[in-house]
N, C-alpha and C positions, 0 to 999 in steps of 0.2 A: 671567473673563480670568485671576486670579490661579490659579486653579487649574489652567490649562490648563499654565500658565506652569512651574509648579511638576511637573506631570507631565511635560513635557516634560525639564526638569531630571532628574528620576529618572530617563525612560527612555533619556537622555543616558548617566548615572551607570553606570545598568546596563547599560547595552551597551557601555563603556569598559570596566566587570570582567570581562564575557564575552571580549573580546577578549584582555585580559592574560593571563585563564582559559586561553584558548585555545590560548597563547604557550609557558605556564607547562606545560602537558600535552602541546603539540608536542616543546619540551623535553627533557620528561622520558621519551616513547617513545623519540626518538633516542639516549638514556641507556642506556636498557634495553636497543636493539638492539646498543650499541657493548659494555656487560656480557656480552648472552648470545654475541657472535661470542668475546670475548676470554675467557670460561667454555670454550667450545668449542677453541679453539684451546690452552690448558691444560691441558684433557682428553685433546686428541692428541697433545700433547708427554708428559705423567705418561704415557698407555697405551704411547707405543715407549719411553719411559725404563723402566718396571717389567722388563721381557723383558732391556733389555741389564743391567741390575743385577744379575738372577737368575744370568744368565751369567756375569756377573763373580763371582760371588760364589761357584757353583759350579764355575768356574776354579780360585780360590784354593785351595777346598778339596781339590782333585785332587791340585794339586801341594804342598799343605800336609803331606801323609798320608807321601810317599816322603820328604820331607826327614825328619821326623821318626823314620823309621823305619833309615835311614842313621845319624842319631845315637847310637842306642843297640849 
């Protein structure tokens, strides 16, 4: 009887940590899905930001070349 008792107890035990387990991993997917959208979404923001940088930046230099050559 005490044995029964006492198993029952354990498989009480351990199916309370599988459920936490459970909880704790549901969790942590929903983590990961809300990282890799917000990874992604960073990704396509950095990919159209690099193009208009490049533009700007060979903007400058076009019109950098004639001032300076007005100057002298």
């Amino acid at each position: 009887m005490l044995e029964t008792k006492n198993f029952k107890h354990e498989l009480s035990t351990e199916m309370a940590r599988h459920k936490e387990t459970k909880i704790h991993l549901s969790e942590a997917m929903d983590r990961i899905s809300t990282l890799e959208i917000l990874v992604e979404t960073k990704e396509k923001y950095i990919a159209t930001l690099v193009p208009r940088r490049n533009f700007h930046n060979n903007r400058h230099s076009v019109l950098m070349v004639p001032i300076a050559g007005r100057a002298r």
